[in-house]
VMD Tcl script that draws the C-alpha trace (Angstrom):
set ca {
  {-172.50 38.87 -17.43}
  {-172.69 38.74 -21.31}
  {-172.81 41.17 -24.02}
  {-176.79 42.00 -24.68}
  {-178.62 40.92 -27.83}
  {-176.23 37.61 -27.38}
  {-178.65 34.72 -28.90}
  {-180.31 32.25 -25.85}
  {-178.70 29.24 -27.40}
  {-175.44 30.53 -27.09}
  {-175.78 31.49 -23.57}
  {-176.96 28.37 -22.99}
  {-173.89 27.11 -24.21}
  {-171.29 29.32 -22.78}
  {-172.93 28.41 -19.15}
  {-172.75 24.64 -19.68}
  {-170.71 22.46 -17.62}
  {-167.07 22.96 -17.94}
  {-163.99 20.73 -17.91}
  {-161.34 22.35 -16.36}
  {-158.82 20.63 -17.86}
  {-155.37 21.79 -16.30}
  {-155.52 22.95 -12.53}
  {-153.79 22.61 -9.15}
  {-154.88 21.74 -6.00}
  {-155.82 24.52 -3.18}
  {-155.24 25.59 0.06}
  {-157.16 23.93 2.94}
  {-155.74 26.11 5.69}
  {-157.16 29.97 6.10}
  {-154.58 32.42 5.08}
  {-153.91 35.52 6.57}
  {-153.13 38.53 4.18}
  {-149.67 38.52 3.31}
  {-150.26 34.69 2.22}
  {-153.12 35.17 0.55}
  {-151.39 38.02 -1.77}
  {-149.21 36.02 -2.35}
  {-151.87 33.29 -4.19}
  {-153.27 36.08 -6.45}
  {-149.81 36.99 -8.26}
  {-147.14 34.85 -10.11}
  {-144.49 37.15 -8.63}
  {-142.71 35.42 -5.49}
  {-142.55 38.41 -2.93}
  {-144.73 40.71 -1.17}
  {-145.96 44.16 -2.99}
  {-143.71 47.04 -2.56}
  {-144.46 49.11 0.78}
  {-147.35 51.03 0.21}
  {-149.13 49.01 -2.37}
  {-150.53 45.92 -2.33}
  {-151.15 42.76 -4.49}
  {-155.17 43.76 -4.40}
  {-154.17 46.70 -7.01}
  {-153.99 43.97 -10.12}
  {-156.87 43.20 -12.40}
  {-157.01 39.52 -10.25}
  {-157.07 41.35 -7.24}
  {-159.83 43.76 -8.74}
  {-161.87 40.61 -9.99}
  {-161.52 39.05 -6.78}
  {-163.58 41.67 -5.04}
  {-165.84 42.09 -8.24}
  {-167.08 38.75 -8.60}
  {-165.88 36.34 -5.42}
  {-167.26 39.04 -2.98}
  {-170.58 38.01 -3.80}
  {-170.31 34.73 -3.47}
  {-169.21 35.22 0.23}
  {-172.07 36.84 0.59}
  {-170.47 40.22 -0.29}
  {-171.50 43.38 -1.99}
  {-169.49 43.93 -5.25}
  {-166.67 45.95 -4.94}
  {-165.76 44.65 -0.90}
  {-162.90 46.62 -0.03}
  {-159.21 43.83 0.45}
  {-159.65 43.85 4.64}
  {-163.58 43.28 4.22}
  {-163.41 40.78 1.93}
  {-160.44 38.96 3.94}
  {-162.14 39.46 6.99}
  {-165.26 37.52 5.44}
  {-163.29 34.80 4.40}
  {-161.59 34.19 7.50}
  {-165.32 34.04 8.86}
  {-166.45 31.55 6.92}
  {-163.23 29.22 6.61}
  {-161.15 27.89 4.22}
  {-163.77 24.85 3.56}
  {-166.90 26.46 2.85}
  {-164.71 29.29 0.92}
  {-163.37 26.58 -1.17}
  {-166.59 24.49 -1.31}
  {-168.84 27.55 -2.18}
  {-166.12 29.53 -5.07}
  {-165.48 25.64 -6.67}
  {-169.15 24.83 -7.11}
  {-169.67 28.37 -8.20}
  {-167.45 27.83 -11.18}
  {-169.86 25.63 -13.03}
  {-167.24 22.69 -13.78}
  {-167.92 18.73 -13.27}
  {-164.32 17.64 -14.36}
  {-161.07 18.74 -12.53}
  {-157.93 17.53 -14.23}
  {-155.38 18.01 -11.40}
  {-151.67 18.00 -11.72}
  {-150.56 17.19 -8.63}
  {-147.01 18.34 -8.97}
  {-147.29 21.14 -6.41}
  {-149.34 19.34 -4.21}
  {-148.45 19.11 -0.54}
  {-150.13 18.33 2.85}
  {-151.45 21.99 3.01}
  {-153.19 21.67 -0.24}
  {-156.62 19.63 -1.77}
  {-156.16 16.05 -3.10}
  {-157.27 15.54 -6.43}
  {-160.22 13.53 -4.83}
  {-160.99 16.40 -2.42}
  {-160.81 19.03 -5.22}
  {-163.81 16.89 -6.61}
  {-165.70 16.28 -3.37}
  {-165.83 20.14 -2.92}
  {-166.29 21.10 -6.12}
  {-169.47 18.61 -6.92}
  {-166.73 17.20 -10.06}
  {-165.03 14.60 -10.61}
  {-161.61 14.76 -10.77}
  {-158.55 13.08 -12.54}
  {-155.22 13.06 -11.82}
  {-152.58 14.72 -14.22}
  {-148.90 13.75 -13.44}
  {-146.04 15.77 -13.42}
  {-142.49 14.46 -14.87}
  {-140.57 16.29 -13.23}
  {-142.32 15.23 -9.76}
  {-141.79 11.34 -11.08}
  {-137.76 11.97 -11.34}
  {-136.94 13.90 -8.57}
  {-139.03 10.52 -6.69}
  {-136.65 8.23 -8.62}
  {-133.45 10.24 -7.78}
  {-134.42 10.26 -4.18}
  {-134.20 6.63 -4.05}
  {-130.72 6.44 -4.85}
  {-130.42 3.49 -7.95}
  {-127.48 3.16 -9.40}
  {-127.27 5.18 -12.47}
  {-127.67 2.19 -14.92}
  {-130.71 1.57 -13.40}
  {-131.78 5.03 -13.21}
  {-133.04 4.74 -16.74}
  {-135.11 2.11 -16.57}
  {-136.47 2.95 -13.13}
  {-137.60 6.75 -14.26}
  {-139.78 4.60 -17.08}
  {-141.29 2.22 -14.53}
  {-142.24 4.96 -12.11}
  {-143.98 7.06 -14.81}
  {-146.02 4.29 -16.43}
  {-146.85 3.22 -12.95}
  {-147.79 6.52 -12.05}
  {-149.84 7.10 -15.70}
  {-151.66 4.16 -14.96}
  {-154.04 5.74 -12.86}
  {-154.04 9.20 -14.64}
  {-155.65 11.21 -17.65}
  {-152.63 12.73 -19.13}
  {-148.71 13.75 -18.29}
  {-147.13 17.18 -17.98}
  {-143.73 18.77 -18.19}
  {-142.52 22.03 -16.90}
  {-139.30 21.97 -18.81}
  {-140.06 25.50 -20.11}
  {-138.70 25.99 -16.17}
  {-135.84 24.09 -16.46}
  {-134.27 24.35 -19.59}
  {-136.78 26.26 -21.41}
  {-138.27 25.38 -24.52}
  {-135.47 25.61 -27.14}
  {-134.78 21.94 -25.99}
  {-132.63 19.60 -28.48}
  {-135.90 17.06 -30.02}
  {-134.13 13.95 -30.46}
  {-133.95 11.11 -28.22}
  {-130.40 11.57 -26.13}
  {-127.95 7.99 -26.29}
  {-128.30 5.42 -23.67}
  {-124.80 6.21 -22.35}
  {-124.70 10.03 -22.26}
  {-128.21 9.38 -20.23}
  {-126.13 7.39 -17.56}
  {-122.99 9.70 -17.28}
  {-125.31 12.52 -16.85}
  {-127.43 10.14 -14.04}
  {-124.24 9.78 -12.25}
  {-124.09 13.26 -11.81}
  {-127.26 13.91 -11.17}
  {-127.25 11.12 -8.18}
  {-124.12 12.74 -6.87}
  {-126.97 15.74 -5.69}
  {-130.08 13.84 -6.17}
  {-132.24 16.88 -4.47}
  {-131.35 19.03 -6.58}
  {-134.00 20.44 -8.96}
  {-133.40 18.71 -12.48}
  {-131.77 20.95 -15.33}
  {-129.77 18.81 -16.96}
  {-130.90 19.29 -20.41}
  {-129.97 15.39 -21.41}
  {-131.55 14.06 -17.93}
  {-134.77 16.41 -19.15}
  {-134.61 15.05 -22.73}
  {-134.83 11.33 -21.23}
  {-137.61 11.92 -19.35}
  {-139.49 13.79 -21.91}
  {-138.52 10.70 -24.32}
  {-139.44 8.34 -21.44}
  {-142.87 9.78 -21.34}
  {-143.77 9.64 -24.75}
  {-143.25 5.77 -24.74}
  {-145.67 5.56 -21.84}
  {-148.12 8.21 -23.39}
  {-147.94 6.13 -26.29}
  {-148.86 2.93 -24.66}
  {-151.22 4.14 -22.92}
  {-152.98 6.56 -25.14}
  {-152.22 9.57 -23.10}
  {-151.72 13.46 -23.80}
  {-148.60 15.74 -22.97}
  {-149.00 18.95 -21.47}
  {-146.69 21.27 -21.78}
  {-146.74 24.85 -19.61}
  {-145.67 27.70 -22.23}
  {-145.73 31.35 -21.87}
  {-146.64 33.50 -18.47}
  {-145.46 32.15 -14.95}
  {-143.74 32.74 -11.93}
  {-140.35 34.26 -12.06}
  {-138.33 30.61 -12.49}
  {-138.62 31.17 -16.42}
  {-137.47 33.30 -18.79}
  {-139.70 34.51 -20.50}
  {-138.49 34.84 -23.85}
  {-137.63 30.81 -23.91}
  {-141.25 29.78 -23.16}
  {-142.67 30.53 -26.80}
  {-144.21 27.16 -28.04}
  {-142.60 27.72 -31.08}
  {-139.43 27.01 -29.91}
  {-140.46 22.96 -29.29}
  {-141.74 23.03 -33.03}
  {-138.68 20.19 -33.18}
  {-139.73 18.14 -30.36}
  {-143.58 18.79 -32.25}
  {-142.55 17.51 -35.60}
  {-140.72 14.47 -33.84}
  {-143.67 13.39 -31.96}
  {-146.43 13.64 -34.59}
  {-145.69 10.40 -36.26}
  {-146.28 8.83 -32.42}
  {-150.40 10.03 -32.56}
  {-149.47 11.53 -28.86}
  {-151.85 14.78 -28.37}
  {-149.64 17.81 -27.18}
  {-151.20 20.53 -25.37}
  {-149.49 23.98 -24.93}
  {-150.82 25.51 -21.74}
  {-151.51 29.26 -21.16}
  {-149.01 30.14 -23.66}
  {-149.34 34.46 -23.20}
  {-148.24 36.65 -24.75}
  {-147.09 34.14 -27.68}
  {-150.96 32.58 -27.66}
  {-150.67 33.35 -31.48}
  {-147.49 31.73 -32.24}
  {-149.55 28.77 -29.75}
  {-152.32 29.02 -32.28}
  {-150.38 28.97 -35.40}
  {-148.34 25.33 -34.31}
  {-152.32 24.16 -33.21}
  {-153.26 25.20 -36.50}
  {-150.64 23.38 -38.75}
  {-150.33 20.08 -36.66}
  {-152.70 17.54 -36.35}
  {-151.82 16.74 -32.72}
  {-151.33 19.90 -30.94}
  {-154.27 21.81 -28.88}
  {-153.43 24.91 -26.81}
  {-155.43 27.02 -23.90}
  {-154.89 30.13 -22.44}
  {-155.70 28.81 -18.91}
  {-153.58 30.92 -16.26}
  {-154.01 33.79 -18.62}
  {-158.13 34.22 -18.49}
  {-157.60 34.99 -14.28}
  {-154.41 37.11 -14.52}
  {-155.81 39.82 -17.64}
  {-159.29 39.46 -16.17}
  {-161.21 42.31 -17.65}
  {-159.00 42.25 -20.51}
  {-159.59 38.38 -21.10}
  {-161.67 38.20 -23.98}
  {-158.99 40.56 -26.28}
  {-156.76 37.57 -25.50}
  {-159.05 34.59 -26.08}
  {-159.99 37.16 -29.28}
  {-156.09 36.80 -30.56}
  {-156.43 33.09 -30.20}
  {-159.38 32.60 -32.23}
  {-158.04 34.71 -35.34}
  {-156.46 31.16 -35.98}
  {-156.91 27.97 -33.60}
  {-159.05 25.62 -35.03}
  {-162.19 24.99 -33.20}
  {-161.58 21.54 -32.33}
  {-158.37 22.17 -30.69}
  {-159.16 24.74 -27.98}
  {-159.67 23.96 -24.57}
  {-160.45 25.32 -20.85}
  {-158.62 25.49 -18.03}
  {-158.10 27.65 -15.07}
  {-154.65 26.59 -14.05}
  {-156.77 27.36 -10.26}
  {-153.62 27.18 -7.94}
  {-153.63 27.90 -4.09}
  {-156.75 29.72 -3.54}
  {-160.36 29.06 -5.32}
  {-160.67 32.35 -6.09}
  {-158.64 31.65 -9.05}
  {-161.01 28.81 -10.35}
  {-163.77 30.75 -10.02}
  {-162.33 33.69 -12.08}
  {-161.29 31.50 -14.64}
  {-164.49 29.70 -15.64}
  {-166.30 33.25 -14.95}
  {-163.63 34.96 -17.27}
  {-163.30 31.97 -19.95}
  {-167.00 32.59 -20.48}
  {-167.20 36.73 -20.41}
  {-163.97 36.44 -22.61}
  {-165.52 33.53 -25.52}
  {-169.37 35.45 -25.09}
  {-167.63 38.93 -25.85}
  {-165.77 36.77 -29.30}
  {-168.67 34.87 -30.12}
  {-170.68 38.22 -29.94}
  {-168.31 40.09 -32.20}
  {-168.53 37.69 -34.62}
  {-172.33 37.30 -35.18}
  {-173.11 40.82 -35.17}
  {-170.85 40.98 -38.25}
  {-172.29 38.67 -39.87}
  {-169.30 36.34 -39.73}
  {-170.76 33.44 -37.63}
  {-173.80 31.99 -37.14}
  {-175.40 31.70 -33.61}
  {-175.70 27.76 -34.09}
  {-171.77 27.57 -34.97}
  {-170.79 29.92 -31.98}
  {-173.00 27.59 -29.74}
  {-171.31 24.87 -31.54}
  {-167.73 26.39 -30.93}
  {-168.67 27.14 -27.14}
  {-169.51 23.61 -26.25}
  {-166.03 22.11 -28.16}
  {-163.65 24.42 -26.33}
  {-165.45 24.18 -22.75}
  {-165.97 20.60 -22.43}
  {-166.10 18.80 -25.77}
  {-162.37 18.93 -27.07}
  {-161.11 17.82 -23.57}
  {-163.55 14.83 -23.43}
  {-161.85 13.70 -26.06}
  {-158.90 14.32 -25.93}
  {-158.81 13.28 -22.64}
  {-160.83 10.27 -22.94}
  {-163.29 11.53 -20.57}
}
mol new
graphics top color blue
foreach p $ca { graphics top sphere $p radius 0.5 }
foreach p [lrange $ca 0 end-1] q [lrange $ca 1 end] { graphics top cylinder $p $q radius 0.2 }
display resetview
């Protein structure tokens, strides 16, 4: 699994405990084929006829390195391994490829959750974590909007709903790199401009949000209750599913809304952030408060992980790295991410010491920060 002539303590270090802190929850039902593509790849339809969603480097790593845990040889061809899974069932699939992964902390945003999909607790329960609840603005708003208030109210009644909701979680996220991307105005939008755009916004309450000012509030609502309560911001950058545009999801573009907020103490974390992981590095590098991953990323380049967690470390601090697996859907994709985190770092950490340019008790050191240590902390684990 690691590059040979690695030193034992930092082995020992890149197979500690994990926290995995950004993922979703997964499917409890068994999938038949076409779903189940559909779980391995950000894009939203089916492969083109012919081909199939299995010819990706996730869909390769899936039959690498989750065939054997079914009880697979390496290398199970897409029907065998399918046909295995359906076998054992969704449970023991998901209880065997979560406890695989080594973590004991799931930080769940719950924003995609549904009936068909793992509580936070259950995510846990199977996984042999524990597991902490991550809540998602834009999930909070479209609650509030539902409810119908008049739009006076609706400003005061999106801040009650989030701190009531953050009372009971580790940390808050946005996903207004979807929405508006990430270009956003920073400053806090005027109490009346808030409530004419409310009053069109509860014209079509379920509607997805985009207003940008209706999007600023909320982002301004939630530092107030991050700040109160001592909570981090997560923020999805980079790579996704087709909703975004691409080119508006660089982290650099919320350097604004970054320089606003650093006063405040609130801890901002820039999630998955590829391809601009180095612009992500640079902002973690020159601001006290901002710590990046490059969760979703680690599953999705697979085999080609460790260039990219390569390009972060030419510049992130140590301190303000962290794991996650963004695991969404299917626990394949938790499993690949702690298995790819680690190839990816041990491959870095192994570069660097046989040139000389680390020691093996600083990569050790470094391994332990970014795979549990920053996120305890930050986190207040």
């Amino acid at each position: 699994m690691f590059p040979p002539g690695l030193p034992d303590q930092v082995r020992e270090a890149l197979l500690a405990p994990l926290v995995d802190h950004h993922c979703h929850g997964v499917r409890r039902d068994d999938l038949g084929r076409a779903r189940f593509e559909l779980m391995i790849t950000e894009a939203a339809t089916p492969a083109p006829p012919g081909t199939t969603h299995f010819d990706t480097p996730v869909g390769a790593a899936i039959r690498r390195w989750c065939a054997p845990v079914l009880d697979l040889e390496p290398h199970a061809p897409p029907a065998v391994y399918l046909a295995r899974r359906s076998e054992l069932g969704a449970a023991e699939v998901n209880r065997r490829l979560l406890g695989e992964s080594g973590i004991v902390a799931f930080l769940v945003d719950t924003g995609l959750n549904t009936s068909e999909t793992l509580s936070c607790a259950e995510m846990g329960r199977l996984g042999g974590a524990a597991a902490d609840e991550i809540v998602r603005l834009e999930q909070v708003e479209q609650a509030v909007a539902l409810a119908g208030p008049a739009a006076v109210d609706y400003l005061d009644d999106v801040v009650g709903e989030l701190a009531r909701r953050a009372a009971r979680a580790v940390g808050l996220k946005s996903v207004i790199a979807y929405r508006d991307g990430l270009e956003f105005d920073p400053s806090r939008p005027s109490r009346g401009s808030v409530i004419a755009a409310a009053n069109r916004r509860l014209a079509e309450p379920a509607r997805r949000l985009t207003d940008p000012v209706l999007l600023r509030h909320l982002l301004w609502s939630a530092v107030d209750v991050a700040r109160e309560r001592s909570l981090p911001m997560q923020f999805h950058c980079g790579f996704g599913d087709p909703d975004l545009d691409l080119h508006r999801t660089d982290p650099s573009l919320m350097t604004g809304f970054i320089r606003a907020v650093q006063p405040l103490g609130i801890p901002v974390v820039l999630l998955h952030c590829y391809p601009f992981h180095r612009q992500a590095a640079y902002l973690a590098g020159v601001f006290p408060h901002v710590y990046v991953d490059v969760g979703l990323a680690l599953t999705h380049t697979a085999a080609g992980s460790a260039a990219v967690i390569g390009e972060l470390l030419e510049l992130v601090p140590f301190h303000k790295q962290m794991f996650s697996s963004d695991c969404y859907g299917v626990a394949e994709t938790c499993h690949l991410g702690a298995l790819y985190y680690r190839r990816g770092l041990a491959r870095a950490l192994g570069n660097r010491i046989s040139e000389g340019e680390w020691s093996a008790g600083d990569s050790a050191r470094i391994a332990h920060m970014i795979g549990s240590g920053n996120a305890r902390r930050v986190y207040r684990l």
